[in-house]
N, C-alpha and C positions, 0 to 999 in steps of 0.2 A: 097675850101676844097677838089675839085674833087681828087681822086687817094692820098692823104695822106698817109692813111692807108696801101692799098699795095704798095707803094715807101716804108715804113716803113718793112714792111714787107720781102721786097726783100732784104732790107738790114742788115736784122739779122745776129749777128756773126756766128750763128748755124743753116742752114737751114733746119738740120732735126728734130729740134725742133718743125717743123711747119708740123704735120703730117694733112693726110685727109683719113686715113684708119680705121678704129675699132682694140682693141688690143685684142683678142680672144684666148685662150690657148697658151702662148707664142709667136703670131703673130701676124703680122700686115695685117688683113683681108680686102681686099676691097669689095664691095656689087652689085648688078646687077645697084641699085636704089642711086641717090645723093643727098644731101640737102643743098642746098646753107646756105654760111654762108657769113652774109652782113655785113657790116659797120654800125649799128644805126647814126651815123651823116649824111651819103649821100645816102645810100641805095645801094651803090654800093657792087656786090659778091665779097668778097675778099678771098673766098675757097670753096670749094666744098664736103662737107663729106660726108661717105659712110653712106647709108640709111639702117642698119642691118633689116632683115627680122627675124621673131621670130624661125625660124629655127637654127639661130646662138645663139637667146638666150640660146638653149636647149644646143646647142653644150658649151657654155660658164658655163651653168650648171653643166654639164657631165665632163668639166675638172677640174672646182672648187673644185667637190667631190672626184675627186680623187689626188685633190694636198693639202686639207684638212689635210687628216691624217700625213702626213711628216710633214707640217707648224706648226701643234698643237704641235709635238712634239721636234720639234728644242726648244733648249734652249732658255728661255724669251730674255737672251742679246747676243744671236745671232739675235735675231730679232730686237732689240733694236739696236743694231751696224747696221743694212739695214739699218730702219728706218733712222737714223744719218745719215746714207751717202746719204740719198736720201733728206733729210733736206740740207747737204752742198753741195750738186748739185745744189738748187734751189737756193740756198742764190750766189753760181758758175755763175749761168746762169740768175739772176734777171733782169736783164736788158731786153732781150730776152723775158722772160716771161712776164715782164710789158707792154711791145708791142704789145705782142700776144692779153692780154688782153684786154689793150685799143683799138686795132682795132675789136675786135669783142665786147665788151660789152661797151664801149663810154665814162667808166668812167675818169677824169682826171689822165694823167701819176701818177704825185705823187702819187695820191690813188692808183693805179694799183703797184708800187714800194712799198708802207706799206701793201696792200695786200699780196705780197709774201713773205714779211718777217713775217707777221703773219700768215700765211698756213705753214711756214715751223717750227715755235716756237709750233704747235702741234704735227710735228712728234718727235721731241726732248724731247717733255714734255712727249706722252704715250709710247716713246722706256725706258722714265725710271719710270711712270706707272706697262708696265710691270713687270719688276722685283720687284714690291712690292707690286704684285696681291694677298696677303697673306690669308691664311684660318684658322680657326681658330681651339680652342682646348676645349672640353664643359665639365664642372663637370661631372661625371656620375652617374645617379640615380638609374643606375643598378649594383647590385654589379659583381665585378670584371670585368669590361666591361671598355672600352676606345670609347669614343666619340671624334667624329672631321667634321670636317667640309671644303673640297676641291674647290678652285675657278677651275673653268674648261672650256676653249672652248665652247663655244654656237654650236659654226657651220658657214658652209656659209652663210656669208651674202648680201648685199645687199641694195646702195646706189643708192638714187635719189636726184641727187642734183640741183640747180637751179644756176640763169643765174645773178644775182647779185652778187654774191661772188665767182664767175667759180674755182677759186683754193684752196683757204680757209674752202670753204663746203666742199670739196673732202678729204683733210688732215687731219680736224675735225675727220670724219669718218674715214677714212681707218687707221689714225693713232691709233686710238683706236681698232678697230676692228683686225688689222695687230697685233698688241703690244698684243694686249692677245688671237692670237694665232687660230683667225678665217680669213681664205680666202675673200677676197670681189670681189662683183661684182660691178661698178659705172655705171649706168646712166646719162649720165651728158647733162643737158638742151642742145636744140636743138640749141637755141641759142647761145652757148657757148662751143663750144665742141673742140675748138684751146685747149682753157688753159690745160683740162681736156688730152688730150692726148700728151701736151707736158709733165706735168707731168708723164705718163706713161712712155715715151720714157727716161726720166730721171731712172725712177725707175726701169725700163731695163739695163741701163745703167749701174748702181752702184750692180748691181746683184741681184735684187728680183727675187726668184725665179717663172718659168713659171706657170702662172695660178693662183696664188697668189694674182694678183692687173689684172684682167679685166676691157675694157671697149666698153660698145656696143654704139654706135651711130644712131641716126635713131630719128624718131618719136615716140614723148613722150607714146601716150595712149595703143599703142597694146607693145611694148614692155616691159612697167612697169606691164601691166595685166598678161602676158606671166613670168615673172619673179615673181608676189606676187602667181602665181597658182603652180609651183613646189613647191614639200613636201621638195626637201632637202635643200630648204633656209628654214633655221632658225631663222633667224633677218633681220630686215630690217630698215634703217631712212630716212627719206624725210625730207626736208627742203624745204616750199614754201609756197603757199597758204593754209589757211583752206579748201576751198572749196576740193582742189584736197588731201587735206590731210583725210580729210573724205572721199574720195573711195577708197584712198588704202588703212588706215583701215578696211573699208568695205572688202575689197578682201583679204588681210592678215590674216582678220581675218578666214576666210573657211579652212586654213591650221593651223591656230593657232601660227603664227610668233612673234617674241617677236618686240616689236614696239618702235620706238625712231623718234618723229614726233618734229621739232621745227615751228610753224606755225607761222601763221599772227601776225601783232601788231597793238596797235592803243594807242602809247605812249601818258602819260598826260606828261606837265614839266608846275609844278607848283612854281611860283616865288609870296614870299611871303612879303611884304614891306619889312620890315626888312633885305632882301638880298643885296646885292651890286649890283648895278643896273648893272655897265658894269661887273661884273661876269656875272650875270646872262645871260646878250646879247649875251657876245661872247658864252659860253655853251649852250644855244639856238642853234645861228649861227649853231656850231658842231653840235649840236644834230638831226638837221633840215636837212642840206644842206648836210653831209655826203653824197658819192656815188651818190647824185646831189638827195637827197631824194628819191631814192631807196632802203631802207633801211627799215627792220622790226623793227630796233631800233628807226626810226626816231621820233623826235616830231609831234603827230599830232594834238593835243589838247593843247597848248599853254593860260594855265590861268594865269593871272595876278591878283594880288588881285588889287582891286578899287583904291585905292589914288596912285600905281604906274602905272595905266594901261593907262594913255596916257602918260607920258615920255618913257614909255618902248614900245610901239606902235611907237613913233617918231625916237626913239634913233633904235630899230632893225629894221625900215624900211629903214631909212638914211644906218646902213651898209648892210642888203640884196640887195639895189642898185647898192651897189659897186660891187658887185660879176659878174664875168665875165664869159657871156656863149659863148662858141667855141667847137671849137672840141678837144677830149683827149688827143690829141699828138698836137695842140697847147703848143704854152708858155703862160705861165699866167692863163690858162685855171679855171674857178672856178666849173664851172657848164657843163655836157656834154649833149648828149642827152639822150636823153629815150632809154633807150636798145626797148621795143618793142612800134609799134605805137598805143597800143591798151593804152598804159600805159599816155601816152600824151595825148591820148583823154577824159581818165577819168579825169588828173587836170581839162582838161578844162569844162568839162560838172560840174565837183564840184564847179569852179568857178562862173559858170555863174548860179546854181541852188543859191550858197550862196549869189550872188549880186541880183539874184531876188528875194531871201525872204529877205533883207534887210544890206546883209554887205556890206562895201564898200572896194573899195581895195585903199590900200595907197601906194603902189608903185606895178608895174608888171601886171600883169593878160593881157595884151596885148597881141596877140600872136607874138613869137621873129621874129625877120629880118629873122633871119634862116631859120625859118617855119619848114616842117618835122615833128623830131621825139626830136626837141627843144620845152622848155616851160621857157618862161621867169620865174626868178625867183619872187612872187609874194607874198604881206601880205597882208592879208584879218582882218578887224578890224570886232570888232563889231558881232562877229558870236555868233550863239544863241547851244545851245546842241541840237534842234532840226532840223538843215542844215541836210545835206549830209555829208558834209566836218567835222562835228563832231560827227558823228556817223560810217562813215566807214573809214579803213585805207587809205588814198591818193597815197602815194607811189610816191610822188615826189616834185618838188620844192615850194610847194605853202603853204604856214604857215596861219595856222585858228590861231587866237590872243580870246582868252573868257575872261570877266573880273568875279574877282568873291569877297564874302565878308567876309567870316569866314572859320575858318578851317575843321570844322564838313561839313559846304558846300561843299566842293571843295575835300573833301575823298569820301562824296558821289555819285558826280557826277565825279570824274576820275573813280572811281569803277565802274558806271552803264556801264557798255560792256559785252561780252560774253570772249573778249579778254581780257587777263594777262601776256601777256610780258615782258615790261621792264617800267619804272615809274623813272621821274626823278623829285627831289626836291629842289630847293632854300631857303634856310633860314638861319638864324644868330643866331635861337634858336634852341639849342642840345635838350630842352625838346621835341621842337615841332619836329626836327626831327626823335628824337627816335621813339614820337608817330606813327607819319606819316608808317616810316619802318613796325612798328607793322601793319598799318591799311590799306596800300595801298593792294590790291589782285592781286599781280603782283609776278615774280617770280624772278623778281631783281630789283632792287630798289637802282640809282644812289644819292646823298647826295651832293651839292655845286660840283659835276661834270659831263662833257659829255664824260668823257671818262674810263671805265670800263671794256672794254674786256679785253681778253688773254687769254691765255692756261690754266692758273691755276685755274679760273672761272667757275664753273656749272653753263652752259648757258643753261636758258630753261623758262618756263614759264607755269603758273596757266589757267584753266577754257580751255576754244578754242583755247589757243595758244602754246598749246602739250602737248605730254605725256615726261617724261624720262628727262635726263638732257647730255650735251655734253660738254667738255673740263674736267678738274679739275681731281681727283681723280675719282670720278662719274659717267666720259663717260665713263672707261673702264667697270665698272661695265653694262654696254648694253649689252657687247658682252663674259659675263661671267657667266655661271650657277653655283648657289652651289648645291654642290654633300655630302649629310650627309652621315656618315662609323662608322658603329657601327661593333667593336672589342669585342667577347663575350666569357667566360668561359676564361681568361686572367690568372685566380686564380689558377686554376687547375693543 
């Protein structure tokens, strides 16, 4: 597998797709300071990015506010027409961009190819968002007076996106934030900061104007602090962990930023007799092994009711065997590796806590031929709600299996978490399903399938797993205040 990734890399259609500078006020800035950007399969630098110091933040601030006022005020489908063009650049250049991707975050080609068509189906969706940011018209209970109601620009804002979805989170946001008429600033994981600036150089391309779509580069903690501490961001959204999502609330909140947080998961997928068993498997499979279970959506609580729960123990461990780990720009590839090492080491420490308190694993939990920042893919039978592995998110290839008996049981125990993400259900009864919708504490909630995103979708979730919602009608509403206008002595 040595040198893959940069052979891959060298031989992109478009090499200046493949930046290593920060985009700051219309430019392409380099830094005193570099940070290597690696390969997760080999460990090898396959780039070197500029380390921005928080002096550039300021400066990135400083041009934000004043490229604000012109952006607010361009017509919604002048903005709406960039956006579009910066959508048919990416869907232009996909190829390119799925390379980028897989050499720095590891996920399999294919995935990195449906990634970019789903990062660019959001700037499509909020460039026509915009134009239907509508406000509204109120009875008046004063006489002769006129009431209304104005959507209006938040302000600059501000993204920190993470290192799983490097394109996809970026377009979420800015396409919303851009479409109704606020500047952004991106942050984009350290680890991942190819994708994030080739879309820039795209969005350069097709004419966004300067200052409008920034991006700093550098290390995550003094830069995001440096950015929640200026008064004239007005908005901000993270995507990543709880943990790190609670400090930058914490710091957001000393300025009073309006907040759009999508946090951690710790999906249930509960499969109830009555389901079709190979339904259920393969939507499992999907639901689990997506992005090689790097994924806030993923399965992590896998309950089976009783009298299915060892054919479907049998049957999804037989196909999670099949699935093949390699490297992302492999053919065949099903599984890649761990974008970070720290991410592999927690399957492993969950595996080996859940086999000493009593599960056992039926296929996997060895560690792969690879070694590295690979973790075979791995089912773990028999797990209790009291493991590790089912009480905190995993965040990769290794499936907890619970068996359980009634449906009152199994709403209470997917519910017991702090987290309300995403919740996925198997069954063949519409009553039980409907129930279930009503009961799970989750902020979407998939019915007989694993697959449910897209643009059109308010993606977000309940309790610790954020505030606000993104895609849909919804996202734009982040980055839009309403403005009440009271019209008085009208009569007169």
């Amino acid at each position: 597998m040595q040198g893959i990734s940069a052979k891959a890399l060298k031989g992109l259609a478009r090499a200046d797709l493949l930046q290593s500078r920060a985009f700051v006020n219309g430019a392409w800035r380099g830094a005193p300071q570099r940070q290597p950007v690696t390969d997760p399969a080999t460990g090898e630098t396959i780039a070197e990015v500029a380390s921005c110091e928080v002096g550039m933040v300021d400066e990135a601030v400083a041009a934000a506010v004043r490229a604000q006022r012109a952006w607010r005020e361009r017509p919604p489908l002048e903005r709406g027409l960039l956006l579009r063009d910066w959508a048919s650049a990416m869907r232009r250049n996909a190829g390119d961009l799925a390379v980028i991707m897989t050499a720095e975050q590891g996920k399999p080609l294919a995935e990195s190819h449906g990634e970019i068509a789903y990062a660019a189906a959001f700037l499509d969706w909020f460039a026509a968002e915009g134009e239907r940011s509508y406000g509204e018209t109120i009875p008046s209970h004063l006489p002769g007076s006129r009431l209304s109601v104005q959507m209006q620009p938040i302000g600059v804002a501000v993204a920190v996106t993470p290192w799983n979805f490097p394109s996809a989170m970026i377009t979420r946001k800015a396409g919303a934030a851009l479409a109704a008429g606020c500047v952004m600033i991106v942050k984009p994981a350290s680890e991942t900061p190819l994708s994030a600036l080739a879309l820039a150089r795209l969005a350069e391309e097709v004419g966004l104007p300067a200052s409008v779509l920034q991006l700093v580069t550098g290390e995550a903690a003094p830069l995001s602090q440096r950015l929640m501490s200026h008064t004239d961001i007005r908005a901000f959204s993270f995507t990543g962990s709880t943990e790190v999502g609670r400090l930058l609330l914490g710091q957001a909140a000393q300025t009073v930023k309006r907040a759009s947080l999508e946090l951690g998961g710790h999906a249930p997928f509960i499969v109830f007799d009555d389901a079709p068993l190979d339904a259920a498997i393969a939507g499992c499979l999907a639901a689990k092994f997506a992005t090689s279970g790097q994924d806030c959506l993923a399965a992590n609580r896998i309950y089976v009711q009783r009298n299915s729960y060892q054919r479907f123990v049998a049957a999804f461990s037989e196909a999670t065997a099949r699935l093949r780990v390699g490297h992302g720009l492999s053919e065949g590839t099903d599984i890649g590796p761990m974008t970070k090492a720290s991410v592999a080491e927690k399957c492993r420490q969950q595996i080996a806590q859940a086999v000493a308190a009593g599960a056992r694993i039926v296929t996997g939990g060895q560690d792969s031929p690879l070694s590295g920042n690979f973790v075979q893919p791995t089912v773990l039978a028999d797990v209790t709600d009291a493991m590790t592995i089912a009480r905190e998110e995993t965040f990769g290839p290794v499936a907890a299996i619970l068996p359980f008996d009634d449906e009152d049981e199994v709403v209470a125990r997917a519910n017991a978490t702090e987290m309300g993400l995403a919740a996925y259900v198997y069954t063949d009864d519409l009553r039980r399903a409907m129930r279930l919708t009503d009961q799970l504490e989750y902020g979407m909630v998939a019915v007989n399938t694993a697959k449910f995103t897209g643009a059109p979708i308010p993606f977000g979730g309940w309790k610790q797993s954020g505030l606000g919602r993104e895609g849909s009608r919804h996202g734009i509403t982040e980055y839009l205040e309403a403005k009440y206008v009271c019209f008085g002595n009208l009569a007169a």
